[in-house]
N, C-alpha and C positions, 0 to 999 in steps of 0.2 A: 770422393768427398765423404767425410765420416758423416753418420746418420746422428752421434749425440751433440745436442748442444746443453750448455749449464741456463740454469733460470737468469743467468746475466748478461746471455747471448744481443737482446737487444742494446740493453747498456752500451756496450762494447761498440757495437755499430755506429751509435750515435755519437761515441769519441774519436772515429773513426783508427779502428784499428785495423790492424794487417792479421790477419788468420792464418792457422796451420792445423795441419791434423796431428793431436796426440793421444796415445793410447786410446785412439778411434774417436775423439774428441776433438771438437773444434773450437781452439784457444787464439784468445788472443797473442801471438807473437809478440808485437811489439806496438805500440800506439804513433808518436810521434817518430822518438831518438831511444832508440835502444840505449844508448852511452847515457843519454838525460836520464833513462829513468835506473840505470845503473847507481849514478851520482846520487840522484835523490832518496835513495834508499839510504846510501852511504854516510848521506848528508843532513839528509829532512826525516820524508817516511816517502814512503811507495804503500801502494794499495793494490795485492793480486787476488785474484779470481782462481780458487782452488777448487771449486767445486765435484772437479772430474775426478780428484781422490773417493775413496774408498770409507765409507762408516758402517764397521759390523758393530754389534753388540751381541756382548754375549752377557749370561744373566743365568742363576739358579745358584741352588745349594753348594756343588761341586763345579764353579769358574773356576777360580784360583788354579784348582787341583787341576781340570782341564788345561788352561791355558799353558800350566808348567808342560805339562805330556803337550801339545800342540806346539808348542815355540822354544826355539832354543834358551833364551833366558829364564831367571825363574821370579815371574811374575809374581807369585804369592807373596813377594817380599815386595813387593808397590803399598805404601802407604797410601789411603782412601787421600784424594784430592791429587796422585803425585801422579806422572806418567813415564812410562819405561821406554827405551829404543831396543827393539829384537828383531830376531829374523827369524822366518817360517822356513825352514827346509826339509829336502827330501829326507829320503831314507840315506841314501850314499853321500850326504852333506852336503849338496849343492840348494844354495837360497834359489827359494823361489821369490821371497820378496824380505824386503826391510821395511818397517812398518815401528809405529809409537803405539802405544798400549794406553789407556787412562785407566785408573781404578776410578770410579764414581761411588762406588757404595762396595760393602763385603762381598757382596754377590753379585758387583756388579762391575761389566768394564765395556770400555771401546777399545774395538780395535780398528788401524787407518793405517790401509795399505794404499798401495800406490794406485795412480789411475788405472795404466795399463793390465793393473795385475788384480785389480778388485774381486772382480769374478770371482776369478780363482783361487785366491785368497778364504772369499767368503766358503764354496766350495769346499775347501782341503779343510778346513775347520767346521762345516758342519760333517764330513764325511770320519773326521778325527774324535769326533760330540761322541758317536758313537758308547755305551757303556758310561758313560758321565750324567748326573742328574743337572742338566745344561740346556738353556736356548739361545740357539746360534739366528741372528735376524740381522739378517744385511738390508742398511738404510739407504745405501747411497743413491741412490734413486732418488729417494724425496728431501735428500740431504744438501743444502749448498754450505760450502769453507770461504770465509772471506779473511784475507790476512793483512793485516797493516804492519811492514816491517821498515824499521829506522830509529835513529835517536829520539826524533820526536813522537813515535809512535804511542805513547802512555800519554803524553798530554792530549792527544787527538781525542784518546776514548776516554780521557776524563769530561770533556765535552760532551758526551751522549750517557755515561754513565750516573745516576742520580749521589747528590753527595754524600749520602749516607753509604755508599757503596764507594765511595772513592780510596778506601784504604783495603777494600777485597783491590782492585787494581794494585795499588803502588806499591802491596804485600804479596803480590801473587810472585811465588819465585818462576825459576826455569824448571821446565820440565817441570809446570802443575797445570790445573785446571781450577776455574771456580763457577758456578752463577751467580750471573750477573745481570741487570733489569737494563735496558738499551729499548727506547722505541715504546714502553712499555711490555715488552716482551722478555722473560724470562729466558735467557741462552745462554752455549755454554762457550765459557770466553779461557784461552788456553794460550801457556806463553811457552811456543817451542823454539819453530823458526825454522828457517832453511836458507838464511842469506847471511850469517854469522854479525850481524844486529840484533840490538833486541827488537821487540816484536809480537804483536800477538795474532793470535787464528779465533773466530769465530764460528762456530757452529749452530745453524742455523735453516727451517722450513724453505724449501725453496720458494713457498709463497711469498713469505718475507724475503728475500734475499736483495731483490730491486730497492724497495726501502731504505736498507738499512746500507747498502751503497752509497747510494743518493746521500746519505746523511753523513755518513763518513767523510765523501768527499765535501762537503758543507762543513764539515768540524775542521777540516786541515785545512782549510781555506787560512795563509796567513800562519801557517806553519808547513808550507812549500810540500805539502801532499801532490802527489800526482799518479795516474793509476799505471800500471808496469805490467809488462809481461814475461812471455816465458824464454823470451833472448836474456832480457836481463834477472831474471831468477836463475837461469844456465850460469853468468856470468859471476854473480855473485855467488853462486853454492861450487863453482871452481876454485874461488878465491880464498873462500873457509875450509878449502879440503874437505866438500862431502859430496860421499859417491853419490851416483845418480841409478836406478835401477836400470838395465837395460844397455848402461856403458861399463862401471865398474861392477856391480855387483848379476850375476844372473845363475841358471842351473850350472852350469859351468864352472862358477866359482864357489868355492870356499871361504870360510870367515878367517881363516887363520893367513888366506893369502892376501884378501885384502884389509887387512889389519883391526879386523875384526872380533879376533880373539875374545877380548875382556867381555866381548856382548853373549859368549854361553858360556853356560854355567853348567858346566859336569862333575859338578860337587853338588848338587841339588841330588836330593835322595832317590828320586822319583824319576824314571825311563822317559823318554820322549825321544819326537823321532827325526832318528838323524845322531842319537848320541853315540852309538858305536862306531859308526864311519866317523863320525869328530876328533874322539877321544882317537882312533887311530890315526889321523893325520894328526894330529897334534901330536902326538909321540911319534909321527915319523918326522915330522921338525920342518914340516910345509910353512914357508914361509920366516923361517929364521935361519935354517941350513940346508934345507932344498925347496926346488921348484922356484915359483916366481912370486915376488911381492909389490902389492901394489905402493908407489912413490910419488914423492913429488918432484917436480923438472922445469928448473927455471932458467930459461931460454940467456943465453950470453947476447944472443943479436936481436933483430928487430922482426924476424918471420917468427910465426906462431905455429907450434906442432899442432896437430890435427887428429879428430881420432882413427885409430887404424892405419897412423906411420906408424913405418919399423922405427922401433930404436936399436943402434949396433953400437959394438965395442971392436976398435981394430978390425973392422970392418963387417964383423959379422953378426948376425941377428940374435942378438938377447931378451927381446921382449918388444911389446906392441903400446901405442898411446893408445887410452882409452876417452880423455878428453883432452883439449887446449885449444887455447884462444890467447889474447892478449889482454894482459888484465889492466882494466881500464883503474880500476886504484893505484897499482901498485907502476903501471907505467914500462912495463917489460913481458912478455911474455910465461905462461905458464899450463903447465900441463900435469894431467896424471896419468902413470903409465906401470903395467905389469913389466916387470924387467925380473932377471935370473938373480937370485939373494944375492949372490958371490958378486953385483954390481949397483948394490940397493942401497949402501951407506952414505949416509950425507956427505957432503963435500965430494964424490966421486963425482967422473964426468963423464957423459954418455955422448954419443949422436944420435939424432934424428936423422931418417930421408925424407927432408922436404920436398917432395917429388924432383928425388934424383941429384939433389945434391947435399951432404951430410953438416950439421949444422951441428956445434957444441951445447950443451945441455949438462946446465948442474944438478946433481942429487939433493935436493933440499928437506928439512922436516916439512909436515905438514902442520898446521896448516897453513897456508899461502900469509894471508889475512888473520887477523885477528883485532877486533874491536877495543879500543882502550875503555876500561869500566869506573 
């Protein structure tokens, strides 16, 4: 059993939820109905418990310039209040994590990597500080994330939000950040997401995190809130087509195979590391004319690929599922899976081995889902 639990640990207990170990963390799984709180997300709002993420801050004269050399994208182009999606990788271009960037000030930013990879995260960026007039200070320790994601997620936190602050919410675009007063407490309130709803995250003392729970769920009271876990945050960020660390993205892979291209930037003036193994797999055409790219696969029958089936063609191995399940929106099965370019185009059709016996699988875009706005 993992040793961390989030400041919401008891919460959780008391709604009785189902527990599992992640990224050495023990999460709620699921409370009631996995499928319930799928729907309500889809439908209402859902309320997760993010806490076991990752909050560095970095800060001084030389961020910007830092963070372009440390991260594949080029950060220095985040307008103050906006936030970025990038990836930390090696030298030989394999991610070690995907991670959201906020600029808060000239000098200043978060960065939020994943649970599993915090540490190390925090780690490779202060060991990268090096030569930059920069302070690298990982919070995630005293940091809890609380996220209310659905249609009705903005009315919830107009609820808690005082109304002189009601147009920092209902003007806050995608991928920004604002503060905002909740509780009396000054926090900082951000509309990312990771269930392809809209949605927002809160950042927040773990002292307060019980709080400001409590209050949440008192605000969705009568706008069909309900709290969710991470069966149904799995299930919805399949349905949006986004990777997951540790399934599609890790040291092993590359951005250019799983269709991550657009997120570096090797037209930024400025070296960082990892750009010469990039800019060579990108010119050797990883992922457009060789090697394997990650796709989307949606199931003709009613079994769900799994990750780590094979997928074949004429019988033979072109590539591996990395996630699938059945998508409880869409009512049929779906998956994402590295397959061989030369079998990646939409409308192609592949097999799975659903242990031992080959099932048809179309090549679809991504992403699965998508939200009408």
């Amino acid at each position: 059993m993992s040793e961390n639990y989030t400041a919401l640990y008891e919460q959780h207990k008391k709604a009785g939820a189902s527990f599992t170990d992640f990224g050495g963390w023990q999460m709620p799984l699921k409370y009631e109905s996995e499928l319930a709180e799928h729907h309500a997300v889809r439908n209402a709002a859902g309320l997760f418990d993010l806490s076991h993420m990752g909050e560095v801050w970095v800060t001084g004269p030389e961020a910007a310039a830092f963070l372009d050399y440390a991260l594949a994208g080029k950060l220095s182009a985040i307008a103050v209040g906006k936030a970025k999606y990038s990836l930390i990788c090696n030298v030989d271009g394999g991610i070690i994590d995907d991670l959201i960037t906020y600029r808060r000030a000239d000098d200043n930013f978060l960065v939020v990597p994943n649970a599993g990879n915090a540490k190390v995260v925090a780690a490779a960026l202060a060991e990268r500080a090096a030569g930059f007039d920069v302070v690298v200070q990982d919070a995630s320790a005293d940091t809890s994330l609380i996220a209310v994601q659905g249609p009705n997620a903005e009315a919830i936190l107009l609820k808690l939000v005082p109304g002189e602050q009601h147009s920092l919410v209902t003007e806050l675009k995608y991928y920004a950040a604002v503060e905002v007063s909740i509780n009396g407490e000054d926090l900082l309130l951000a509309r990312t997401g990771y269930t392809g709803e809209d949605g927002f995250e809160i950042y927040i003392p773990n002292v307060d995190a019980p709080g400001l729970w409590e209050a949440l769920l008192e605000a969705g009271e009568g706008h069909g809130l309900i709290p969710a876990g991470l069966a149904a945050r799995d299930s919805l960020r399949l349905e949006a087509g986004m990777p997951l660390y540790g399934n599609e993205l890790s040291r092993h892979v590359n951005a250019y195979a799983a269709g991550l291209g657009p997120v570096v930037s090797l037209a930024k003036e400025s070296d960082f590391v990892g750009k010469e193994a990039l800019a060579a797999i990108k010119a050797a055409g990883v992922g457009t004319t060789i090697g394997q790219k990650l796709v989307g696969l949606k199931g003709t029958g009613r079994r769900a690929a799994r990750a780590h089936y094979s997928v074949l063609k004429d019988g033979s191995l072109i590539g591996e599922v990395t996630s699938g399940q059945p998508s409880p929106t869409l009512g049929y099965p779906v998956a994402l899976a590295y397959v061989d370019v030369e079998h990646s185009e939409p409308g192609s059709f592949v097999d799975v081995d659903l242990r031992g016996k080959a099932e048809p699988f179309e090549v679809v875009p991504l992403p699965f889902y998508k939200r009408q706005k």
